[in-house]
C-alpha positions in Angstrom: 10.9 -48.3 13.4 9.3 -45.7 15.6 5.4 -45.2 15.5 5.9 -41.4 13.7 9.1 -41.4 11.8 9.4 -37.6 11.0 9.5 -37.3 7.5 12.1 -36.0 5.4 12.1 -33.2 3.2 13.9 -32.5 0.0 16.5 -30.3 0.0 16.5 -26.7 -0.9 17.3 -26.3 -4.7 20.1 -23.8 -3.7 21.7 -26.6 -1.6 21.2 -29.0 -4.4 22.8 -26.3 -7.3 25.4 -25.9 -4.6 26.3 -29.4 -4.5 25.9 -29.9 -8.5 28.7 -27.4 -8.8 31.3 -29.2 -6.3 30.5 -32.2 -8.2 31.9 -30.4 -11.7 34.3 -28.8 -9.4 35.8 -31.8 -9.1 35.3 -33.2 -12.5 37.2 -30.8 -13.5 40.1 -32.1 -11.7 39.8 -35.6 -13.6 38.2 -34.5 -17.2 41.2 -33.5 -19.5 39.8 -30.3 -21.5 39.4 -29.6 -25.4 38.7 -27.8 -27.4 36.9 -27.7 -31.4 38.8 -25.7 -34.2 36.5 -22.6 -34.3 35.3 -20.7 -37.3 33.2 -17.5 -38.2 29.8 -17.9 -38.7 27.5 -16.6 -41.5 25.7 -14.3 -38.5 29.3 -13.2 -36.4 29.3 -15.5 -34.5 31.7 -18.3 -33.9 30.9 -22.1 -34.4 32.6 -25.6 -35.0 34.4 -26.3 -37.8 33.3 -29.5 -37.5 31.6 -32.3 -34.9 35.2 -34.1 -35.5 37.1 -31.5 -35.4 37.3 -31.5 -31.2 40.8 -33.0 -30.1 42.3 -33.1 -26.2 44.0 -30.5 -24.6 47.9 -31.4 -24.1 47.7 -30.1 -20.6 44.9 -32.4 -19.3 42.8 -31.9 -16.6 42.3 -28.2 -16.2 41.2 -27.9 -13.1 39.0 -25.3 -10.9 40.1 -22.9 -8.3 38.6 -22.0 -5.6 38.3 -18.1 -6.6 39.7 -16.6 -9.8 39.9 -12.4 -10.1 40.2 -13.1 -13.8 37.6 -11.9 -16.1 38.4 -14.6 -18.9 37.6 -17.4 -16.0 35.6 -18.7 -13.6 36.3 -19.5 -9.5 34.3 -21.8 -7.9 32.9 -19.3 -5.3 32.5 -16.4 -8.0 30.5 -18.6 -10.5 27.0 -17.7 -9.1 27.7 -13.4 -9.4 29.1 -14.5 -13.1 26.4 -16.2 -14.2 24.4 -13.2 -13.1 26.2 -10.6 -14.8 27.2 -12.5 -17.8 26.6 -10.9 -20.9 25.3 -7.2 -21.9 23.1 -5.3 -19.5 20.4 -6.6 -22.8 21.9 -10.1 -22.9 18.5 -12.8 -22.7 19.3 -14.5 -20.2 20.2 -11.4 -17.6 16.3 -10.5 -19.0 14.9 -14.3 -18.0 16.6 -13.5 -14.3 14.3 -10.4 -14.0 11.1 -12.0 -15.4 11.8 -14.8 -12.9 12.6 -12.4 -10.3 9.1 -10.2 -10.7 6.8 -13.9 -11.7 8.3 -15.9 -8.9 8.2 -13.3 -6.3 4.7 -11.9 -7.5 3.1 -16.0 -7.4 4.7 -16.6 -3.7 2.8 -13.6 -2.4 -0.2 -14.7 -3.9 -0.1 -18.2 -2.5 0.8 -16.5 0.7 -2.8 -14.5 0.8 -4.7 -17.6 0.6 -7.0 -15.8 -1.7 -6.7 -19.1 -4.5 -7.3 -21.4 -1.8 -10.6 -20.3 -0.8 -11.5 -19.0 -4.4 -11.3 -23.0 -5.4 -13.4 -23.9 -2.3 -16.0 -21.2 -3.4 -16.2 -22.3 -6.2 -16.6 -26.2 -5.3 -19.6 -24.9 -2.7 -21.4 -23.4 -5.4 -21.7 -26.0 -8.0 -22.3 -28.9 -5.3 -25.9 -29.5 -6.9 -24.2 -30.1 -10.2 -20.9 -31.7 -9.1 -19.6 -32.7 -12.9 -19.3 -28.9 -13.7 -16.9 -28.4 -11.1 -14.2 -30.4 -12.9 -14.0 -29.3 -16.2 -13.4 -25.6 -15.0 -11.0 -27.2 -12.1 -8.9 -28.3 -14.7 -8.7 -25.1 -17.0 -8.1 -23.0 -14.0 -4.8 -25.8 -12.7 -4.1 -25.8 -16.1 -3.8 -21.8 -16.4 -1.8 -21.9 -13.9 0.8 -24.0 -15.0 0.6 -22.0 -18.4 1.0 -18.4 -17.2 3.2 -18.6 -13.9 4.4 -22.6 -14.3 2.8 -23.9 -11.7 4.3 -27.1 -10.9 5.3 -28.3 -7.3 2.6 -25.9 -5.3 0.0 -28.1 -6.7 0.8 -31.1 -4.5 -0.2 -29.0 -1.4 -3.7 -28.4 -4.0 -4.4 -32.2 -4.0 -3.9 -32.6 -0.7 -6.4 -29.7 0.1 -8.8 -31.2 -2.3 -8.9 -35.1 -2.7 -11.5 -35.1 0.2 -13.9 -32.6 -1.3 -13.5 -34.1 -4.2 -14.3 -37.6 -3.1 -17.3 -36.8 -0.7 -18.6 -35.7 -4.1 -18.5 -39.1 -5.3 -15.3 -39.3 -7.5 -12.0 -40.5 -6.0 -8.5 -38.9 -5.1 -7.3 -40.0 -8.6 -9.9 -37.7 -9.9 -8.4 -35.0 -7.6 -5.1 -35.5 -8.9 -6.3 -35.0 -12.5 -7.6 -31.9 -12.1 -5.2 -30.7 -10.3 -1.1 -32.0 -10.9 -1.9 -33.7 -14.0 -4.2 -30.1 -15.2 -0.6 -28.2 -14.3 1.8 -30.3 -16.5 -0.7 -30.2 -18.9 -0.3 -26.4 -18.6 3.2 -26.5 -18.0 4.0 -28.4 -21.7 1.6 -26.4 -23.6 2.4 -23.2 -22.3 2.9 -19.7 -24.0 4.6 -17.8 -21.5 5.6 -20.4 -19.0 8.8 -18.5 -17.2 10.9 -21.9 -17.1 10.0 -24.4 -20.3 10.0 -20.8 -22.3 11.0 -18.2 -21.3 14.8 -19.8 -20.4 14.7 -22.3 -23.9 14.2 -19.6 -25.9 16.8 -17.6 -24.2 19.1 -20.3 -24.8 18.1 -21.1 -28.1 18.5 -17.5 -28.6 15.5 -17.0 -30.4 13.0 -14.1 -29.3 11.4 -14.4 -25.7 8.1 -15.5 -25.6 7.6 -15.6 -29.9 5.7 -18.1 -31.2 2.8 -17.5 -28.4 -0.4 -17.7 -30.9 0.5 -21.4 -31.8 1.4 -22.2 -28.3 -1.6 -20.8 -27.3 -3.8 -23.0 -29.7 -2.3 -25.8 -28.7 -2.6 -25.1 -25.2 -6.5 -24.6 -25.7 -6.6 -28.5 -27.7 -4.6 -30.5 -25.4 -6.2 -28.8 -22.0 -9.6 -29.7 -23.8 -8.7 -33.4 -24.3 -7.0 -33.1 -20.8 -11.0 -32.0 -20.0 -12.3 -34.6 -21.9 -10.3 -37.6 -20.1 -11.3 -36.5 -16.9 -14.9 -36.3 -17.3 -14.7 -39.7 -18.8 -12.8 -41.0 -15.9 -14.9 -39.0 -13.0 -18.1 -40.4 -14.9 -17.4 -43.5 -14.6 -16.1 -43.7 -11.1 -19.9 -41.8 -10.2 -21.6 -44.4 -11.6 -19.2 -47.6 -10.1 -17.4 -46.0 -7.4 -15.8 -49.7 -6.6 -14.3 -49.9 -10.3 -11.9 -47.2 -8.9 -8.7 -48.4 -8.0 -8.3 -46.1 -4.9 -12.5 -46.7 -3.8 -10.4 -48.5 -0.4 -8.1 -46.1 0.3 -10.5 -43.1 -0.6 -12.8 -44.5 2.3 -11.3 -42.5 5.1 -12.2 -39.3 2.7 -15.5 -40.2 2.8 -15.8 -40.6 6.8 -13.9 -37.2 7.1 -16.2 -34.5 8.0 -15.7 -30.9 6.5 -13.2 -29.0 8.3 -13.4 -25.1 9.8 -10.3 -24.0 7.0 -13.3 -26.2 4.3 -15.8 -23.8 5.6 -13.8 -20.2 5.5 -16.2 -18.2 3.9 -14.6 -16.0 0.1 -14.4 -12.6 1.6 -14.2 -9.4 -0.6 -10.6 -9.0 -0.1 -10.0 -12.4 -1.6 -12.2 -11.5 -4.8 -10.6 -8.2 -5.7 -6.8 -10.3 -5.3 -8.1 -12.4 -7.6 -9.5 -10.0 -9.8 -6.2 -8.0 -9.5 -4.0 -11.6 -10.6 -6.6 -11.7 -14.1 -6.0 -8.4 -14.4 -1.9 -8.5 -14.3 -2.4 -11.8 -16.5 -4.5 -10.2 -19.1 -1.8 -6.5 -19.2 1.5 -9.0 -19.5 -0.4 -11.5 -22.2 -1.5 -8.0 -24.2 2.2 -6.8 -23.6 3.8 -9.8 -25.3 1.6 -10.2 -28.0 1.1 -6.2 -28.9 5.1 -6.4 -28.8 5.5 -9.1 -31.2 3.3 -8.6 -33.4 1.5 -5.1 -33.7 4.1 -2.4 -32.9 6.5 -2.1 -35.3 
């Protein structure tokens, strides 16, 4: 094995959708179709007469081509502009593609700026003296995020940026990863307006878009505050025993590391008013879905 094996990195997810569609491409080939005897339901809309009622197509394996100018059905290379323009110019799920659109594109220029980056430094630097009051806000902050724009993946690069803060603190990596990756799923499960775990299940379920948000967000308040709770437990006690923590070995390079130049970028002004700008946006789309709902007729 060579001395610095360059590491691999996952796929893009348009490669892996690409390759999840060849596969049932060619399932298709092999998997006879059927079909279930179909009746009107009490709303207009069709359903199964029955779970038993599905029997096997007499012509077998349907099979896919590799383009189809038919409206009724789907080519292999046409699927992705069907499944974009399926449905009514109102249809939910042509709605969900937008909000994704605007959400996603919107959070990746924000990353980009840097502005959250240094905003979590900031704040680290000022409570320093006090370190334990760092955490609990660390958390509802990751935890936010995974809430409002479903922050999920981007907070690897988070933990990585703070396990050696966090540790020349006093607390170990694990603690970094809590109130960080484990403060976004937390976020992520409990969310109100998530984009993904949402937004697109309620589209499918065909219920309305972001309904239901007061109880999500109650729920999302209790189980980031017990989220909270376990994490000051846990950072607590590694302060007091730092060798009870599993990781005290490992998290001893952490503590020999200096503070870098990108630790020590100062918060500009430009970075605050971003950041006031992304509470701002937050605060008009959270009023917008909840005035919607429930106050205007």
């Amino acid at each position: 094995m060579s001395p610095n094996p360059v590491a691999r990195r996952a796929p893009d997810t348009l490669v892996i959708l690409f390759w999840v569609a060849l596969v049932l491409v060619a399932l298709s080939f092999l998997v006879p179709a059927g079909h279930f005897d179909i009746q009107t339901g009490p709303d207009g809309g069709t359903q199964p007469v029955a779970l038993d009622s599905f029997s096997l197509s007499r012509e077998g394996a349907p099979g896919t081509p590799l383009f189809n100018a038919d409206p009724s059905a789907v080519g292999f290379l046409n699927a992705p502009f069907e499944g974009l323009t399926s449905g009514s110019r109102m249809s939910a799920a042509i709605g969900i593609m937008g909000f994704l659109l605007v959400v996603g594109g919107a959070f990746g220029v924000i990353m980009k700026t840097g502005c959250i980056d240094r905003g979590v430094r900031a704040l680290i630097q000022r409570t320093e003296r006090d370190p334990i009051v760092v955490l609990p806000l660390l958390f509802f902050l990751f935890s936010l995020g995974g809430a409002i724009f479903g922050m999920s993946e981007e907070t690897i690069a988070f933990v990585i940026l703070l396990a050696p803060i966090i540790v020349r603190l006093g607390y170990d990596s694990i603690t970094a990863v809590l109130v960080t990756f484990v403060a976004s799923r937390v976020g992520f499960a409990s969310s109100w307006m998530n984009p993904f775990n949402v937004a697109i299940a309620q589209g499918i379920a065909d219920v309305p878009v972001l309904s239901g948000a007061p109880l999500r967000m109650i729920l999302w308040t209790v189980f980031t505050a017990v989220g909270i709770g376990i994490t000051l437990w846990w950072a607590r006690k590694v302060y007091r025993s730092p060798e009870s923590s599993p990781v005290h070995d490992t998290d001893e390079h952490f503590r020999n590391t200096v503070a870098t130049a990108g630790e020590q970028a100062g918060f500009s002004v430009r970075d605050g008013l971003a950041l006031a700008l992304i509470v701002a946006g937050v605060g008009w789309v959270i009023w917008g879905v909840m005035a919607h709902q429930y106050f205007i007729p």
